[in-house]
C-alpha positions in Angstrom: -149.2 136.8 -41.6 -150.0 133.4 -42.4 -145.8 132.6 -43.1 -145.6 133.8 -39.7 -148.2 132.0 -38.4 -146.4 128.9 -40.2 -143.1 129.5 -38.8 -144.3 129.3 -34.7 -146.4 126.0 -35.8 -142.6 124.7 -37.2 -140.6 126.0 -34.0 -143.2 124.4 -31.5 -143.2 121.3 -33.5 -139.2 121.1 -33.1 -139.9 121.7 -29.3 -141.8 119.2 -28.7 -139.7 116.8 -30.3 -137.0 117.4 -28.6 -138.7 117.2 -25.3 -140.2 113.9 -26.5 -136.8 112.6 -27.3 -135.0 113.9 -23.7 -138.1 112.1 -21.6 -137.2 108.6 -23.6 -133.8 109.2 -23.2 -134.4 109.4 -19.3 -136.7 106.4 -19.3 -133.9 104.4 -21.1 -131.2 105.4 -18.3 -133.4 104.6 -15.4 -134.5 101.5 -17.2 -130.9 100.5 -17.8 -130.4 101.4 -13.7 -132.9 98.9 -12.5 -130.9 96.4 -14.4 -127.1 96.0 -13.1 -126.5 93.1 -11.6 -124.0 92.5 -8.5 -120.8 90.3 -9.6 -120.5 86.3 -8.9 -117.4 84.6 -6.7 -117.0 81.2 -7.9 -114.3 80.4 -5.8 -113.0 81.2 -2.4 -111.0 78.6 -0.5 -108.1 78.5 1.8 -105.2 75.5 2.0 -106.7 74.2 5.2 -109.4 73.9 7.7 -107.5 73.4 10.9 -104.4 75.3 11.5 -101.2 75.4 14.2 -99.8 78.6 15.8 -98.0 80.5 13.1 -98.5 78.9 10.2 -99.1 80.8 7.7 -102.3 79.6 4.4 -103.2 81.0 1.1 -106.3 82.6 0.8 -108.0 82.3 -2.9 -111.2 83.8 -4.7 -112.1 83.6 -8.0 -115.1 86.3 -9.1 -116.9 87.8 -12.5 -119.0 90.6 -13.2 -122.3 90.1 -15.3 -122.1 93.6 -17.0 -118.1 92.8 -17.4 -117.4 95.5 -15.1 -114.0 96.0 -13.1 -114.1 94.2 -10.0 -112.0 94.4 -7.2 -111.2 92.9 -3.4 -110.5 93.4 -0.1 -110.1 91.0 2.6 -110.3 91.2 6.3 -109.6 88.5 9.2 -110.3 88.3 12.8 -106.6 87.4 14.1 -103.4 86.7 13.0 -101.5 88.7 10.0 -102.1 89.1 6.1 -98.8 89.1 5.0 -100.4 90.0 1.1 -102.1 93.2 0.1 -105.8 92.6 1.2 -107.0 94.0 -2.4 -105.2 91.2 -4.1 -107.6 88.4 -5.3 -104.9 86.0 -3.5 -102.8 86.7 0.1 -101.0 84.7 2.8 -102.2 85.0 6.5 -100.2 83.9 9.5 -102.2 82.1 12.2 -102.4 83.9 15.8 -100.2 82.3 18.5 -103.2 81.1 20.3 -105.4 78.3 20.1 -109.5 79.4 19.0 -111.7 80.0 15.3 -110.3 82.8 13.2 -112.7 83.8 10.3 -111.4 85.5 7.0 -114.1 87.5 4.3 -114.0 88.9 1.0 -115.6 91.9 -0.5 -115.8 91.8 -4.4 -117.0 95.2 -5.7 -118.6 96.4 -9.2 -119.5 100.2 -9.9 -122.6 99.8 -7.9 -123.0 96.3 -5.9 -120.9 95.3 -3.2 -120.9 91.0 -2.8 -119.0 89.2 0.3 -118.3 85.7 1.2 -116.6 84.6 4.9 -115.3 81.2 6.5 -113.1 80.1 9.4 -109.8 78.1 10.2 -109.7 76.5 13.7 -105.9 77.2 15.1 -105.1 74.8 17.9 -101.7 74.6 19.5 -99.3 71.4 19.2 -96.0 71.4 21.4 -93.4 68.5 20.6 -91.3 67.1 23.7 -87.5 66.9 22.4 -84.7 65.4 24.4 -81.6 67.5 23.2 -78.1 65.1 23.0 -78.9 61.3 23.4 -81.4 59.7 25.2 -78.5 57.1 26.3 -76.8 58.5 29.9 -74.0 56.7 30.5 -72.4 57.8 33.9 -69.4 55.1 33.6 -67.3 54.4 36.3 -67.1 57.9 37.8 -69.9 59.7 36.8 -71.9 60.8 39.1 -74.3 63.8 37.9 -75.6 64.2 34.3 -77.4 67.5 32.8 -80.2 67.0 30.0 -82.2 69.6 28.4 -85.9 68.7 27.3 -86.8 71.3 24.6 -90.5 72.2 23.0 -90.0 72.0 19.1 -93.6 72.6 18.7 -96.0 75.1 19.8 -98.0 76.2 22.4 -97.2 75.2 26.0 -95.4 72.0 26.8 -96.3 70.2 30.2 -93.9 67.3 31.1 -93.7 65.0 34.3 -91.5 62.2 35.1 -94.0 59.0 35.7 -92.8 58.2 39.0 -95.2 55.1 39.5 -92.6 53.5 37.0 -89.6 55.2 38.7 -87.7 52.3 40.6 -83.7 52.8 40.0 -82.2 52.5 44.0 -79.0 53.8 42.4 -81.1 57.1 41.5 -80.2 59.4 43.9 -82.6 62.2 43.0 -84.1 64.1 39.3 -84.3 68.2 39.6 -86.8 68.9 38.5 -89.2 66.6 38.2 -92.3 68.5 36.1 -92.1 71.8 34.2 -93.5 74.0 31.5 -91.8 74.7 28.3 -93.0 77.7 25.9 -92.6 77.0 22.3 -88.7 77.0 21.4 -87.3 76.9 24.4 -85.7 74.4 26.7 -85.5 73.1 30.5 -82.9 71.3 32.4 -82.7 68.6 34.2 -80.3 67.2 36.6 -80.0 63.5 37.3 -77.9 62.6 39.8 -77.0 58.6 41.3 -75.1 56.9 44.2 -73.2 54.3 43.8 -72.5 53.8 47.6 -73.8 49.8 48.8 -73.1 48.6 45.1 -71.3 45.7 44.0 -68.8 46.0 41.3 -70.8 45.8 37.9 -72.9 47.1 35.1 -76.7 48.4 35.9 -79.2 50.1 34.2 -82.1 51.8 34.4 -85.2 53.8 32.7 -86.6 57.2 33.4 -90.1 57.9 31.6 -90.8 61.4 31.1 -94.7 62.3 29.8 -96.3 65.5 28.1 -99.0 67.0 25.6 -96.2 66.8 23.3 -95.8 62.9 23.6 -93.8 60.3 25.9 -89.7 59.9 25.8 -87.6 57.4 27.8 -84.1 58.5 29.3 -82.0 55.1 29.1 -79.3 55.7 32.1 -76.3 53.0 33.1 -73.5 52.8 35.6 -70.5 50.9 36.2 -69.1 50.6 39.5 -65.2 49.2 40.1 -62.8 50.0 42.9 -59.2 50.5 43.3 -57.2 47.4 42.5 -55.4 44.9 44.7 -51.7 44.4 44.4 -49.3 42.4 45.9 -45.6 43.4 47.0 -42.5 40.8 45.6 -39.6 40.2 48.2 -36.5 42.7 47.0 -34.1 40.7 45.6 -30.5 42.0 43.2 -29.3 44.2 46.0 -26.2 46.2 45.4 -24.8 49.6 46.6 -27.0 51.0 44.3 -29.3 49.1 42.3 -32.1 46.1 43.7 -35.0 44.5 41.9 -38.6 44.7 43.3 -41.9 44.0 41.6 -45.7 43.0 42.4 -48.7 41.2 41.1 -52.0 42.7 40.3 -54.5 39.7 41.4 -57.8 42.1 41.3 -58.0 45.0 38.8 -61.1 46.4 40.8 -63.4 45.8 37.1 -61.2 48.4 35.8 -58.4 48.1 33.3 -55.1 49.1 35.3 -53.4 51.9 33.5 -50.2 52.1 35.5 -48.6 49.6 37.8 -44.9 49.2 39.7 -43.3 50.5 42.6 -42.4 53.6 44.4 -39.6 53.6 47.4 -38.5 56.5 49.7 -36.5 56.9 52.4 -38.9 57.5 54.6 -41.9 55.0 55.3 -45.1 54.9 53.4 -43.9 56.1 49.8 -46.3 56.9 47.0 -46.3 57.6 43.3 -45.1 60.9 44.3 -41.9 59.2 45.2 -39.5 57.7 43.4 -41.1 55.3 41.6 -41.2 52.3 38.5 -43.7 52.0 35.7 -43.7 48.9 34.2 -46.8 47.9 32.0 -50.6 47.6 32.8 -53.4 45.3 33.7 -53.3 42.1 35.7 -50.5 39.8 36.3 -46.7 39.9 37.7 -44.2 42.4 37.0 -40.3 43.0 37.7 -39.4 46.3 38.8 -35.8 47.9 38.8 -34.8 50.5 41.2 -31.7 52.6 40.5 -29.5 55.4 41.5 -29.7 54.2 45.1 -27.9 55.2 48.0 -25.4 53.1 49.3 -25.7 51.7 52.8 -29.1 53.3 53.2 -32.8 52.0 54.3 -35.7 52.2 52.0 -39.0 51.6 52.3 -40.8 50.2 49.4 -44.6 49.3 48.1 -45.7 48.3 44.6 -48.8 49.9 43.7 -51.8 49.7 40.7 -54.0 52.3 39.5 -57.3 52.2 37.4 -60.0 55.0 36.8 -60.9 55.0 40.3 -57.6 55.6 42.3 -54.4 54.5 43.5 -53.6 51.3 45.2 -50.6 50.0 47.6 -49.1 46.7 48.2 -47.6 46.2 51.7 -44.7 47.9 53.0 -41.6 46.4 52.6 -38.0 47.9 53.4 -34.3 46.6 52.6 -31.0 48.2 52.4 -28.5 48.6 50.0 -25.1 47.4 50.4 -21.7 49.4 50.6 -21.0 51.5 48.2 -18.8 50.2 45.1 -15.9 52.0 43.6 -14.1 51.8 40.4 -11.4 49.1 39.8 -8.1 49.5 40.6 -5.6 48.4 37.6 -1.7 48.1 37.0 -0.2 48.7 33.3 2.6 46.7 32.7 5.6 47.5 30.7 5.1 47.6 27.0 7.3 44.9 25.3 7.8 43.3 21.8 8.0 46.9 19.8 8.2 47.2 15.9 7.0 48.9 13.7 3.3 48.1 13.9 2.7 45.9 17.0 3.1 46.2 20.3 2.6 44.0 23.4 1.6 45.4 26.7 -0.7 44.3 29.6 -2.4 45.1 33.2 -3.0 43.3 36.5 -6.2 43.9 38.3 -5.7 44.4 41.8 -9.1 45.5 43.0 -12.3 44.9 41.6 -13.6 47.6 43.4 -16.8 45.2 45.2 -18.1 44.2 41.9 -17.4 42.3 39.1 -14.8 43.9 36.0 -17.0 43.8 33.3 -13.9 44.5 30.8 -10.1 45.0 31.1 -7.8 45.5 28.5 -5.4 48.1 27.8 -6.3 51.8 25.4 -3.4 54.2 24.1 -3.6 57.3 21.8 -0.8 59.5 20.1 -2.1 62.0 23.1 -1.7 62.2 26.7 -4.7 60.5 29.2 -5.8 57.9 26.6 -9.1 56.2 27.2 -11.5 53.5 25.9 -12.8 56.4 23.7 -9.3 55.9 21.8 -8.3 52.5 20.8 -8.6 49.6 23.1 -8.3 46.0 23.5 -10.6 44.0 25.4 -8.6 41.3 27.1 -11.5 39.5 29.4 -13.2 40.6 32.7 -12.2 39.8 36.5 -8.9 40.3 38.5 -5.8 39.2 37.8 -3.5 39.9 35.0 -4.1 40.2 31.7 -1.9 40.6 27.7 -3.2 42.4 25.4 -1.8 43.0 21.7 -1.2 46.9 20.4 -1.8 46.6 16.2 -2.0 48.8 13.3 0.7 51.7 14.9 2.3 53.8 13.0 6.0 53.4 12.6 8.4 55.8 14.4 5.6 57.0 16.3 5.1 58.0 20.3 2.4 55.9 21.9 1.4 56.8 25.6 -1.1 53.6 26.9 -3.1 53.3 29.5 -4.7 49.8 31.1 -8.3 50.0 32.3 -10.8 47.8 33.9 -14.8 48.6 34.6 -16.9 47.3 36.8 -20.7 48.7 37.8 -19.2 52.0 39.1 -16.7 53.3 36.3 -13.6 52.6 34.5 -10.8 52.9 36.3 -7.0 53.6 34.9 -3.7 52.4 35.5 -0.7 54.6 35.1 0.6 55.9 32.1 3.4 54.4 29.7 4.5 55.6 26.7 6.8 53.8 24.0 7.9 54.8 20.4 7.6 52.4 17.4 10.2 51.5 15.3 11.3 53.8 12.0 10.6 51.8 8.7 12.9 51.8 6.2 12.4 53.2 2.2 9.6 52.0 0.8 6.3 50.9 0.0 4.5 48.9 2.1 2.6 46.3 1.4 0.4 44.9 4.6 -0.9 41.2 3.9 -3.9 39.8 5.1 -5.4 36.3 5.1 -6.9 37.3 2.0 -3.6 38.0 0.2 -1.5 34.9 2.2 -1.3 31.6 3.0 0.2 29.3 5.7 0.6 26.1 7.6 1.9 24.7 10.3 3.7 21.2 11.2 2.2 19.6 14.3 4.7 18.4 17.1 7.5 20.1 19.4 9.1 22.0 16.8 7.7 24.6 15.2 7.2 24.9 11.5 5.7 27.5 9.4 5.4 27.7 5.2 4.4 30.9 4.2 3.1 31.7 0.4 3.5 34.5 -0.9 2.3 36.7 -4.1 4.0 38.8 -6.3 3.4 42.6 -6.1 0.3 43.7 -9.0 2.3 44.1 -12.2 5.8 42.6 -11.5 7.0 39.6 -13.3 10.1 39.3 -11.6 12.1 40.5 -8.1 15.3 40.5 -6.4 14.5 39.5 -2.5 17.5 41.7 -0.5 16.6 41.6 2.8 14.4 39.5 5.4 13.6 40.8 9.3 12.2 38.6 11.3 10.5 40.1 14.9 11.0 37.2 17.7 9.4 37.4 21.6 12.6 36.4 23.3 16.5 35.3 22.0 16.5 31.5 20.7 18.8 29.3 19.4 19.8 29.4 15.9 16.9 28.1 13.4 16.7 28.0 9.7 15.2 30.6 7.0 14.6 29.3 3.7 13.3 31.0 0.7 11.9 29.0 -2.7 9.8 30.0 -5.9 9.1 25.8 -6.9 5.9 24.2 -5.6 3.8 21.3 -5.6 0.5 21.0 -5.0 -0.7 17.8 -3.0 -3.7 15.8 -3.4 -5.8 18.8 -1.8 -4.7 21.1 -4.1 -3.0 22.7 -1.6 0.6 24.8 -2.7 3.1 23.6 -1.2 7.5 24.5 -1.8 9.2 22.1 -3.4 12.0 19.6 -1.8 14.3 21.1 -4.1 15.1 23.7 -1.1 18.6 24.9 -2.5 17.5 28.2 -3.0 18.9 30.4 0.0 19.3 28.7 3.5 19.9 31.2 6.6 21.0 30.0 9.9 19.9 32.6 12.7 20.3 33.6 15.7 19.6 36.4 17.1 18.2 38.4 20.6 14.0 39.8 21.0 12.6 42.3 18.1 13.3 43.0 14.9 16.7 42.0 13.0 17.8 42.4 9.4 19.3 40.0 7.7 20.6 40.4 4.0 20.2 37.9 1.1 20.3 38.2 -2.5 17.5 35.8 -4.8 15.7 36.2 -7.8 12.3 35.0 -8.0 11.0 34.7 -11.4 7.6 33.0 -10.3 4.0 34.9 -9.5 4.3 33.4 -6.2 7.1 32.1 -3.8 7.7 30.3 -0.2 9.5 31.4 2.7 9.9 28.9 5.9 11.2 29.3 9.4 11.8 26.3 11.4 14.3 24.6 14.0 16.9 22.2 14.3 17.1 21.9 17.7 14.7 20.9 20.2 15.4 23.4 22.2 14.8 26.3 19.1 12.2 28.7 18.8 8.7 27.7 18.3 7.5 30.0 15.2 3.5 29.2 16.3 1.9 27.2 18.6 0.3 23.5 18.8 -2.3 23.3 15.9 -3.7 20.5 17.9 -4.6 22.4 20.7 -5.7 25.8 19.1 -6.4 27.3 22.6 -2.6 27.1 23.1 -1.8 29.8 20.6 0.7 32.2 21.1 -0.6 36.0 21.7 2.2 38.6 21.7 5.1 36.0 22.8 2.8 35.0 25.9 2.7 31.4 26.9 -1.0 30.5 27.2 -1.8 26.5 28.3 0.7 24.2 30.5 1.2 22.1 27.6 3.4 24.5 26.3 4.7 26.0 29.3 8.0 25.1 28.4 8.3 27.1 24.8 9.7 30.5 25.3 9.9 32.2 22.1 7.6 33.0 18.9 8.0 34.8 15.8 6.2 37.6 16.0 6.1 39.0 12.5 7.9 38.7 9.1 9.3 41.2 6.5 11.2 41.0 3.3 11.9 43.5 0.6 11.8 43.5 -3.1 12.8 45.0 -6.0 11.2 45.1 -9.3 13.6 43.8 -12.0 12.1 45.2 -14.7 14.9 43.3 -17.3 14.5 39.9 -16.1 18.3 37.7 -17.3 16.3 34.6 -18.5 17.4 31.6 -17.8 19.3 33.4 -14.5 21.8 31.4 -12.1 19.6 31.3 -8.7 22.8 30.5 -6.8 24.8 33.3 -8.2 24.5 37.4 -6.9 24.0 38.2 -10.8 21.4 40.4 -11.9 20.1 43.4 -13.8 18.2 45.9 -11.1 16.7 48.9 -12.8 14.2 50.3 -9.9 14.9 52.8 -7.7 12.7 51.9 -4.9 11.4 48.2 -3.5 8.6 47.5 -2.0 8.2 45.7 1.6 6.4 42.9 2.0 5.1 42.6 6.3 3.4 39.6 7.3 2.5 40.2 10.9 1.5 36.8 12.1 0.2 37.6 15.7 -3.0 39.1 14.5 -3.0 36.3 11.6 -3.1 33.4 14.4 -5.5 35.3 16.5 -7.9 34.8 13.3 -7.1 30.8 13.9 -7.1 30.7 10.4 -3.8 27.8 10.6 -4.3 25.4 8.0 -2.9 22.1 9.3 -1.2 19.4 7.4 -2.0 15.7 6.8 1.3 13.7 7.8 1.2 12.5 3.8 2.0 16.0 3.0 4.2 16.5 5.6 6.1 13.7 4.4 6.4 15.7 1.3 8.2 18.6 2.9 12.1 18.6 2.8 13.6 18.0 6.9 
């Protein structure tokens, strides 16, 4: 009994302690509730106080918790946008587009206490007056509206007005509009629009103010005003059947550079530039003006005229008329003479100038029918009236057919056709001297004289001379040919034959053209002489007066009075070698002995015409004339 008794006083014992320890474990927890304190912000700020439409801040707090509990956030604001996550300790808000206070607040939260913390940002609106383009209006010289667009590059609502108490341009013809409204980003337009009517010629300028809430700009604006110029028509002068020369003078450009000046002409009165019509330069100042392809025999009307930015101006009317029309030349060929192998002489006579001047005459042949001045040609002066000219360079035992020709303003006109055949050569290669390659000179007085010097073909050391042709303008009396490889030289250095003429001595006669005559020398020397001269005063003259060069022989014809009297010329030379290619030394010169072992010569043509047209004659001193055998 008493063990039981013990065990209840043990179980009530535990009971109660257990009910002790529960009650202080309740009076701990409510103590501990009574306790927990709310958390602390330390910071909360935003970038700025005042704000414009749209922009957008940073929002910042900073917080703790006593008790070290998790916190967290949430923001709210009374316009605009969070652009953040409002439970982020920092977001980004965009302003409202509208002008008033806007506040923002934070919450900052613990298990059990709620802490909050507000401010405001004022947003006010700021529009920015913009002129788009320049602010310089230049209307120039024909200008005479300009369109600008005033933007708002700020925000809010822009209010502009042009300040008209300042307004006092009497060139300004009106401003559309004159005031507006302009929402943020957008733009207005204006027109501005001037007269230059009443104006004198000249540069002005002007400003227009323009205010608004988005601050004051000034529109800069300048004219120019210039008229048409003032031009003066010349007299017509150069008139032909098709052709005349006209011209102006530009006293007054109008204050504006003249881009285009000269005349126009028409048939009919009052031309224009959408005539016929010159261009000849720019600016002030005189010009010349050549019309062309005109009619002939026919009245026009003409006016010079200038043009600047503004228009088109005309000088007075003037008229004139062209004279009868002009046709080509009319032309005779004469009969081709004096034929060899390589020249010819032929000729024309101009009959008809055709009512303006020959411009050229001279003769043109070709190995084809028709020739023309395309082909060959001489050019043998201008004018009527006859005229010689000299056919060179042919080719031997060739058919020529020649035409003369004379041209004036209107053409080339031809005379009728001849033909001819040049001579045949003979075997042979031909060697055609120059002035380069040969020398000669002349004796001065009535009878002619000529020494020729000669070379020796490249590579020969010696030659037998077999034959000599001489071409002559007319049948002579007899002269002398004389050949001779011994010279001198005179105080001039200048080559001259020896007296010692004993050589070979020919005495000639013979009709016009070309004749052969046979003779057998040796020349053993690199170069060697031939002469031609007369015995009689009534022989032929090989060349004409060195005295009076203008009196030289062309083609056999007689030019000057002083010489009217000579008749005959030599028109050309030829001789042919033959290489001895075994020279006899020491060989008899007056003897027809020799070794000959080639099997063709070589001719040797000297045609002295074109030489003496050169007027390369080298004339002797009468000292070294006195030298020379007679």
């Amino acid at each position: 009994m008493e063990s039981k008794r013990t065990g209840r006083r043990t179980d009530i014992r535990v009971i109660t302690f257990l009910i002790f320890t529960l009650a202080l474990i309740l009076i701990l927890v409510e103590s501990c509730k009574k306790d927990n304190l709310p958390p602390n912000i330390i910071e909360f700020s935003s970038d700025v106080q005042q704000a414009d439409w749209g922009d957008v801040i940073n929002l910042h707090v900073v917080a703790n918790d006593p008790e070290q509990e998790a916190l967290s956030y949430l923001w709210q604001i009374s316009g605009g946008t969070l652009l953040s996550d409002p439970s982020k300790r920092n977001v980004q808000w965009e302003m409202p587009n509208s002008d008033g206070t806007f506040t923002y607040t934070v919450e900052v939260r613990d298990a059990e206490n709620i802490v909050s913390k507000s401010d405001s940002i004022q947003v006010i609106s700021n529009p920015e007056l913009v002129i788009v383009g320049s602010q310089e209006l230049d209307f120039g010289t024909d200008r005479d509206s300009i369109h600008v667009f005033l933007a708002n590059e700020g925000t809010g609502d822009l209010e502009w007005s042009i300040l008209e108490s300042e307004l006092n341009i009497e060139w300004l013809e009106s401003i559309t509009p004159q005031s507006g409204k302009i929402h943020k980003g957008e733009s207005q337009e204006v027109v501005i629009q001037i007269n230059r009517t009443g104006q004198s010629n000249g540069i002005y300028t002007g400003i227009i103010k323009i205010e608004s809430g988005g601050g004051a700009k000034n529109l800069n604006i300048s004219m120019e005003v210039v008229t048409i110029p003032t031009v003066i028509t010349t007299t017509v002068t150069g008139i032909t059947s098709n052709t005349a020369i006209g011209g102006g003078d530009v006293i007054d450009d109008g204050g504006a550079i003249v881009t285009a000046r000269g005349v126009c002409w028409s048939a009919d009165q009052k031309p224009t530039t959408s005539d016929r019509k010159t261009i000849d330069g720019s600016g002030e100042g005189s010009f010349t003006s050549s019309l062309t392809d005109l009619t002939d025999n026919t009245r026009y009307y003409i006016r010079s005229y200038a043009t600047n930015c503004v228009g088109t101006s005309y000088g007075i009317l003037k008229n004139f008329t062209t004279m009868e029309g002009v046709t080509i030349p009319t032309v005779i060929t004469t009969t081709i003479t004096g034929i060899t192998t390589r020249i010819a002489k032929g000729g024309g006579d101009v009959t008809d100038d055709g009512g303006a001047t020959v411009t050229a005459r001279g003769v043109c042949w070709s190995t084809s029918l028709n020739p023309t001045t395309s082909n060959r040609n001489t050019n043998d002066g201008t004018g009527e009236g006859s005229f010689t000219s000299s056919l060179t360079a042919l080719s031997d035992n060739t058919r020529y057919y020649v035409r003369s020709y004379a041209t004036n303003s209107a053409g080339t006109g031809y005379g009728s056709q001849r033909n001819f055949k040049t001579l045949e050569e003979e075997n042979g290669e031909w060697i055609q001297y120059d002035d380069n390659s040969f020398e000669y000179y002349a004796k001065t007085g009535d009878t002619g004289r000529l020494f020729m010097r000669f070379s020796m073909p490249t590579g020969w050391q010696s030659a037998k001379m077999t034959k000599v042709m001489i071409s002559l303008s007319s049948s002579f009396s007899p002269f002398d040919i004389e050949v001779c490889d011994e010279y001198i030289l005179t105080n001039d250095n200048i080559k001259l034959p020896s007296q010692n003429l004993s050589k070979v001595r020919l005495s000639l006669s013979q009709s016009s053209g070309w004749r052969t005559h046979i003779v057998d020398q040796d020349l053993t020397s690199p170069e060697f002489f031939i002469l031609l001269y007369s015995n009689s005063d009534d022989g032929p003259r090989v060349l004409a007066d060195v005295d009076h060069p203008d009196n030289f022989y062309r083609c056999g014809t007689i030019i000057g009075n002083e010489i009217a009297t000579w008749s005959t010329v030599c028109l050309a030379i030829r001789i042919y070698l033959e290489e001895i290619t075994e020279p006899i030394s020491n060989p008899d010169l007056n003897t027809n002995t020799h070794q000959d072992n080639s099997s063709q010569g070589v001719w040797l043509e000297v045609n002295l015409m074109e030489l003496l047209e050169k007027g390369n004659v080298k004339k002797l001193s009468n000292s070294e004339l006195a030298k020379q055998k007679k």
